[in-house]
N, C-alpha and C positions, 0 to 999 in steps of 0.2 A: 809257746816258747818265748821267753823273752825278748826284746828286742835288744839286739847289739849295742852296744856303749861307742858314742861318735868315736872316730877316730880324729887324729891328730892333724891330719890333713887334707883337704877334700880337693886334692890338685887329681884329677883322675883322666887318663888318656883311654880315649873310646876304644872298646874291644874291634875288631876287624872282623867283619863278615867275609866268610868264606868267598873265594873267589871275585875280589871288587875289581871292576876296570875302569877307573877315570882315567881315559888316556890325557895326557900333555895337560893334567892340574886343571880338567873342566868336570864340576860334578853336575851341573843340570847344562843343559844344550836345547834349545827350540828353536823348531824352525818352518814358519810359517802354519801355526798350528792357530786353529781354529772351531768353533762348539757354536751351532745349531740347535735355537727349540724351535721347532715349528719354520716360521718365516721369519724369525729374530735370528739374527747372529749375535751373539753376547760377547764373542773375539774373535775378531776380525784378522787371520794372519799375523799372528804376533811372531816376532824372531830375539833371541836374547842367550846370551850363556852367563854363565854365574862359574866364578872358580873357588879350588877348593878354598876352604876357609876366609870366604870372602861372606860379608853380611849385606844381599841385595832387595832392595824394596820395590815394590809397586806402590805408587804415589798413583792416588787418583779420586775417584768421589763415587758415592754408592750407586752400584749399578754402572759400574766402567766394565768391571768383565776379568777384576782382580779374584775374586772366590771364585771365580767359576776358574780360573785359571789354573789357582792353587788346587781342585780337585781334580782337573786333570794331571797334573803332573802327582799329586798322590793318589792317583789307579780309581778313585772314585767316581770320576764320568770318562767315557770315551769320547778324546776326540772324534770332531768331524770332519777335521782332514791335518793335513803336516804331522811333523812329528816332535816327538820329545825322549830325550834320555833323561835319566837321574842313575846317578851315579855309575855311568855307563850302563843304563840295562833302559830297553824299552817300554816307557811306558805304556805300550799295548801289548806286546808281545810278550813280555818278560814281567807283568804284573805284581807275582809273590817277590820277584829278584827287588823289585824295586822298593816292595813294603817292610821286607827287611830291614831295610838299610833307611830309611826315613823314618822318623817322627812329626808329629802334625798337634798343633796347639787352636781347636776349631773355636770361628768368629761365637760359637754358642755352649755355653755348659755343657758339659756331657759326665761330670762325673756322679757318683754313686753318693746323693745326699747321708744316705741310712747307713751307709759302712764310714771307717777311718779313715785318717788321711794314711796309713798304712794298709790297711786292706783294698783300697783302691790300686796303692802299687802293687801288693802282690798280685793283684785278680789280674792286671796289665802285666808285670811277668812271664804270668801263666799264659798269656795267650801269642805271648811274644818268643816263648820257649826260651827265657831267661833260665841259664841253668840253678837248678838252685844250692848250688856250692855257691851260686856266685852274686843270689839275688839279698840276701839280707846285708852284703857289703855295700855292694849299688845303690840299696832303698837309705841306706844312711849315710851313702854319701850325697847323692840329689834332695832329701830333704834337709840336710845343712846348707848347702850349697843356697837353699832357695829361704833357708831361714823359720823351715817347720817342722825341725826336729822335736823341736819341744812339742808340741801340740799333734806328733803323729800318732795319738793313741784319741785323740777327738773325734766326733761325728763331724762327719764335712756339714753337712747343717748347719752346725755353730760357725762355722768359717763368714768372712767377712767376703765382699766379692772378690778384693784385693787378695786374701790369701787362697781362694781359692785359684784364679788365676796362675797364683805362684803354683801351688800346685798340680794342676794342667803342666804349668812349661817342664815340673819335676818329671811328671807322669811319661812328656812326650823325650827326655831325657834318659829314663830308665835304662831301656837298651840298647844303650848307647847309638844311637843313628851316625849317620853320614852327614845327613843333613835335616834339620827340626825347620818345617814349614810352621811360622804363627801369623796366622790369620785373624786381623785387626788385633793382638795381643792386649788390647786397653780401652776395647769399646765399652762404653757404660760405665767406666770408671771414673772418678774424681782427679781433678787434677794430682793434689798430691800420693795418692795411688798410683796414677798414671807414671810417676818421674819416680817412685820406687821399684815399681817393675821394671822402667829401665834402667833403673843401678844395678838388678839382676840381672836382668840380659848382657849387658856389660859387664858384668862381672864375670858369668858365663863366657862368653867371648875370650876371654883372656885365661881360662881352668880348663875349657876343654876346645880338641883340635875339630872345629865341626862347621859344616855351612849352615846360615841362616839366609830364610826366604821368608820374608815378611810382607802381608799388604796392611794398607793406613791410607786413611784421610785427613791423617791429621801431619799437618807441614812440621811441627817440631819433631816429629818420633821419626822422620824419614833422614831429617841431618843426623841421627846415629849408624846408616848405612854406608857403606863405603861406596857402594854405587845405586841410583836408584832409576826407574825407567817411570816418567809419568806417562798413565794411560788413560785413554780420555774414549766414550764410545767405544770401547772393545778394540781399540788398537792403539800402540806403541807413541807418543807421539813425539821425546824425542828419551835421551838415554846416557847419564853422565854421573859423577860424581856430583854433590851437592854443592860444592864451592864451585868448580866449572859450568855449570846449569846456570849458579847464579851470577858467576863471570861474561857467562854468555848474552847473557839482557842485557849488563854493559850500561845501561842510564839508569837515574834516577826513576822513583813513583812518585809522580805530584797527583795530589788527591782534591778537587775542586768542590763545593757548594755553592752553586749559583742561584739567582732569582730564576732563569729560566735555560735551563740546561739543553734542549733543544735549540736551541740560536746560540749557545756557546759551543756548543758541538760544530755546527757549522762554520761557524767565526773561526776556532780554532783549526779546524781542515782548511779552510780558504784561506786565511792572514799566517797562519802558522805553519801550514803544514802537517799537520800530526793528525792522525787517527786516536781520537777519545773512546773510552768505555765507559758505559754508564752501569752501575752495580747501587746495592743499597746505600753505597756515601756518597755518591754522588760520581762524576764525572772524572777517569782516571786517566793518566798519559803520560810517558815516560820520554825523557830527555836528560839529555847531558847538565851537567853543570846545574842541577834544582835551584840553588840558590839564586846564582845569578838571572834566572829564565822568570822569575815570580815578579820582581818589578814589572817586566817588561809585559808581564801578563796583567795586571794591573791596568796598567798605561793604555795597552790597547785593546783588552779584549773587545771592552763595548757593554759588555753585560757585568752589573753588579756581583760578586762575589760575598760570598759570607762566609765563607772558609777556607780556608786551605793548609795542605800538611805537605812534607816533604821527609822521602823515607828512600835510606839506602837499598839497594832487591836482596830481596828474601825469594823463596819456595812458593811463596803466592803467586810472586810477580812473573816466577818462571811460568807458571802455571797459566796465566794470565798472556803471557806475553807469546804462547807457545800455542794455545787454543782459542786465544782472546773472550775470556771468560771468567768470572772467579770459581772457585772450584763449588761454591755453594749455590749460584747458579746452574753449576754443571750438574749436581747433587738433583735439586728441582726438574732438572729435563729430562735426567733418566726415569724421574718416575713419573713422571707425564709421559714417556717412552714406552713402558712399562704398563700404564696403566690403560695404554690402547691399545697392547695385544689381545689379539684374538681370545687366546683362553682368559682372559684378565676382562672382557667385554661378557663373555659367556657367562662368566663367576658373578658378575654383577647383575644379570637377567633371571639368574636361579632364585 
């Protein structure tokens, strides 16, 4: 059968699943929920709500406990204790309620190399029980929408990473959810890939009425949420909008390179006052007024400098200032974390 001729306008409001209850405009709720492998807790008691039509993130670094979060709240692993609603229905208890009413965009390919970028959405239709009065209007409105109309009669094969991706976010759009969880939405991609899928997602944002639940480790893709919770170790560590988070640090980042960064570190704690961090550039520490503070750091540290920078905070800094850490350090420890679990010790004995 032919495929439908686009329509005129792709402004489309989500069909309504039978019986939704977000009471008082909250579609996900957690509260103290937590996931066990073995002797690892991977989340730690996390608690958060996300309301309707709000876009919130997990900001944090691989192996914080962000995927594994997002699978419990879409029905794929069972918690180990607390609990979670989405879209008012429990995510234990009420499992099919809740898979209705979600769509999920996973950190890994999942779609059908050898079929279309159309026969991937129908085969996703069918399983979603898209009526099909209703399913060749929807497949052409989601593949405009994401800019792959033209090309919905190709082997996903031939797709680039970047359009496949588009496609996923199509896919997890089709039946119309409640809420579309995308998990890492732009790993492996190129920068300017990366900043056109989020002219999508934003544009999304603004054509259809729907929650977004996103994780990322990357600090720019988290200033497009309206609220984001960084999580560090499988637990919460603090939880704000992005311009408040970075309201909150309140100083400057001066950024040092010394001849010997062990005795400036001290010098600094004892003549200064400040707690430094040492990461790949060298020696970092946050104060009021950067400018004015660098003479005087000069004058008296004591120890030769060979650099220094001064930078207003950003989502690093929060990051940093929150866990005292850079997130690529924190990156590093989960898999040194990771890599001395019991079963991960066994795997390497085999």
């Amino acid at each position: 059968m032919p495929a439908p001729a686009p329509r005129s306008s792709v402004d489309v409001q989500p069909a309504d699943p039978t019986g939704d209850r977000q009471p008082g405009g909250v579609a996900i709720e957690v509260v103290d929920l937590v996931r066990r492998f073995g002797d690892m807790e991977a989340v730690r008691g996390v608690s958060f709500s996300v309301a309707q039509g709000e876009t919130f993130g997990f900001l944090g670094p691989n192996g914080a406990g962000k995927s594994t979060t997002i699978s419990m709240l879409c029905t794929l692993l069972n918690p180990s204790g607390g609990t979670a609603r989405v879209a008012g229905y429990d995510v234990l208890a009420e499992r099919a309620e809740v898979r209705k009413r979600i769509g999920l965009v996973f950190q890994d390919a999942t779609l059908d190399d050898y079929l279309t970028a159309q026969e991937n959405l129908r085969f996703h239709a069918e399983l979603y029980g898209v009526p099909r009065s209703q399913t060749a209007g929807r497949l052409s409105d989601v593949l405009q929408m994401v800019g792959l109309w033209d090309r919905r009669d190709s082997l996903v094969r031939t797709f680039s990473g970047g359009m496949k991706r588009r496609l996923e976010i199509a896919r997890g759009l089709l039946h119309s959810p409640r809420v579309l969880f995308l998990d890492e939405p732009t790993v492996g991609l190129d920068p300017q890939t990366r900043a056109h899928i989020w002219d999508y997602i934003n544009d999304l944002r603004r054509r259809e009425a729907i929650t977004m639940f996103l994780t990322t480790h990357y600090m720019d893709e988290a200033e497009n949420c309206d609220r984001i919770a960084i999580i560090d170790q499988g637990k919460i560590v603090v939880q704000d909008t992005p311009e408040a988070l970075k309201a909150s640090v309140g100083r400057d980042r001066v950024q040092i390179q010394t001849a010997d960064d062990d005795t400036a570190l001290a010098v600094l704690r004892a003549r200064f006052d400040l707690d430094g961090a040492k990461s790949e550039g060298g020696i970092t520490i946050y104060v009021a007024q950067g400018e004015a503070f660098v003479p005087r750091l000069f004058a008296e540290l004591g120890v030769a400098i060979r650099s220094v920078s001064i930078a207003r905070p950003t989502l690093d800094d929060v990051f940093m200032s929150y866990t005292g850490r850079t997130i690529r350090d924190a990156e590093a420890s989960a898999s040194e974390r990771m890599s001395n679990t019991p079963w991960m010790r066994a795997a390497r004995r085999r």
